[in-house]
C-alpha distance (Angstrom), angle and dihedral (degrees) to the residues before:
residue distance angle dihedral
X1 . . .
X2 3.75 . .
X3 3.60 110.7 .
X4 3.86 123.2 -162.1
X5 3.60 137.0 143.5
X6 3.51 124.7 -59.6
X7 3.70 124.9 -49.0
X8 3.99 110.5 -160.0
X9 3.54 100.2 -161.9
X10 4.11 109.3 -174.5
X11 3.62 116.9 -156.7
X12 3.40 141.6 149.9
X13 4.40 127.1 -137.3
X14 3.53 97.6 -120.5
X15 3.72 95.6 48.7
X16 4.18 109.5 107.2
X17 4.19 90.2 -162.1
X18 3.81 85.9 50.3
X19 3.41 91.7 60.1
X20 4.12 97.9 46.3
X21 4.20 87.0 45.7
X22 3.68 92.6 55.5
X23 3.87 87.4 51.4
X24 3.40 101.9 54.5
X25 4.29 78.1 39.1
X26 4.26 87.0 56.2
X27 3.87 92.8 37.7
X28 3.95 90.5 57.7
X29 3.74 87.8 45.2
X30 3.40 92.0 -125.2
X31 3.86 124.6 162.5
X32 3.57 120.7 -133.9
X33 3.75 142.1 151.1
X34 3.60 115.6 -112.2
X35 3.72 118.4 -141.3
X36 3.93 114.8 -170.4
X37 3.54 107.4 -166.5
X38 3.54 100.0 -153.5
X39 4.17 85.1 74.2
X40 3.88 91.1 36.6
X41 3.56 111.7 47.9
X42 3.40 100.3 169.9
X43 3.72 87.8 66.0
X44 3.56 92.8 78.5
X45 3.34 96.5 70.3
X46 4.39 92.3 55.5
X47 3.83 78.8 57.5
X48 3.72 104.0 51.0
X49 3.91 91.5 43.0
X50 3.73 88.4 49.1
X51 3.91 102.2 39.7
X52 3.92 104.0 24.3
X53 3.86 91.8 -110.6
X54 3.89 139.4 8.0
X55 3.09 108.2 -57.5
X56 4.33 133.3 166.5
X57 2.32 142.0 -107.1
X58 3.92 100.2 13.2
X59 3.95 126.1 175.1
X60 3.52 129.2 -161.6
X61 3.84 132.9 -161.4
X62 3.66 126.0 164.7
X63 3.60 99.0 -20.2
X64 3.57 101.5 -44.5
X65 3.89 135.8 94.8
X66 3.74 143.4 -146.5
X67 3.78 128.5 175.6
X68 3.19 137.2 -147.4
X69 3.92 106.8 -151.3
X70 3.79 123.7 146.0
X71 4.03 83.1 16.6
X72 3.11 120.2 -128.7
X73 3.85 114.4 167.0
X74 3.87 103.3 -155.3
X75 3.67 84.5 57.8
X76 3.69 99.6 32.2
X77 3.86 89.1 51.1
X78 4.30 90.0 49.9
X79 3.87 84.0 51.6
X80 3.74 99.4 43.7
X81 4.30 81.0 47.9
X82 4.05 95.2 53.4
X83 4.10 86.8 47.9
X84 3.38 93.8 49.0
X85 4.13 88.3 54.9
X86 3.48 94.5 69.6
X87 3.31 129.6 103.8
């Protein structure tokens, strides 16, 4: 298993592209810290200063932010990639 840094990964139960991000999250074996919004609030606020509105799902690691809305994995897998880069 890869293991890096934290991945905050904010999502929310009722959202369907949630779900399919935090597959392709599981299937790379990937750790992460899920953060569902609807029991912390104040999270929505990291996300709108980070991604101009509220938007999920949204991952953070080391400062910077992808999301995953209107999922499409190809792309959602390139993003998740170009995150992962940084150091």
């Amino acid at each position: 298993m890869l293991v890096i840094s934290t991945i905050n990964f904010y999502t929310a139960e009722w959202c369907p592209d949630c779900r399919a991000a935090k597959r392709v999250l599981d299937l790379r074996k990937l750790e992460y810290k899920e953060i569902d919004i609807d029991q912390h609030p104040e999270c929505i606020d990291i996300i709108i200063e980070a991604m101009g509105k509220r938007v999920l799902p949204t991952i953070e690691y080391r400062g910077s932010f992808i999301d995953g809305n209107h999922f499409a994995q190809e792309k959602f897998e390139a993003d998740l990639d170009k995150l992962l880069e940084k150091k």
